[in-house]
C-alpha positions in Angstrom: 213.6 49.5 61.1 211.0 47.1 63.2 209.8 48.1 66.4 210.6 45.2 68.9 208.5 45.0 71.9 209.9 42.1 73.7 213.4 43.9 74.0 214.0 45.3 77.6 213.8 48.3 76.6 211.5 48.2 74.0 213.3 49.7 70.7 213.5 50.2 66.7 215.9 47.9 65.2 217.6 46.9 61.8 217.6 43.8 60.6 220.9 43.1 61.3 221.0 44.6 64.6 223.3 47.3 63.6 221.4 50.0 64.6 219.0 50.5 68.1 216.8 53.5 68.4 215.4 53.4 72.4 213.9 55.9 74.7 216.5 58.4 75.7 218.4 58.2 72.4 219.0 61.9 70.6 218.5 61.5 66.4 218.3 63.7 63.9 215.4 63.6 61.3 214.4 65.3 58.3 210.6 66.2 58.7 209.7 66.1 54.8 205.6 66.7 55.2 203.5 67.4 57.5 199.3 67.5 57.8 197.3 69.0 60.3 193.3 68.5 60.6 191.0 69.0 63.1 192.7 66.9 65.7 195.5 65.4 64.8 199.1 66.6 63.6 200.7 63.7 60.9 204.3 63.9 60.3 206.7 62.0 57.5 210.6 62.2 58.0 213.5 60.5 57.2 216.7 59.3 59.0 218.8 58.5 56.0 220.9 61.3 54.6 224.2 62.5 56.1 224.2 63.8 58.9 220.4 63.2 60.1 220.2 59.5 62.3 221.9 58.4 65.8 223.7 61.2 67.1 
């Protein structure tokens, strides 16, 4: 997925347009790290599995 800002609203896309994540869409993700230091919180997940993407 590619961030698109131009869209109206801005949103993550495919490449083929088949999927749109935008503000005020609920997904599922599966957080598979996560590092903390002195200020700032990383996170890595993963949308593709069953189950876990645009609910």
């Amino acid at each position: 997925m590619k961030f698109d800002p131009t869209s109206n609203p801005p949103c993550y896309k495919t490449e083929d347009e088949e999927s749109v994540i935008q503000e005020d869409d609920d997904i599922r993700i599966r957080i598979m790290g996560m590092r903390v230091d002195a200020n700032d919180i990383f996170g890595v997940g993963t949308l593709m599995d069953d189950f876990l993407g645009l609910s």
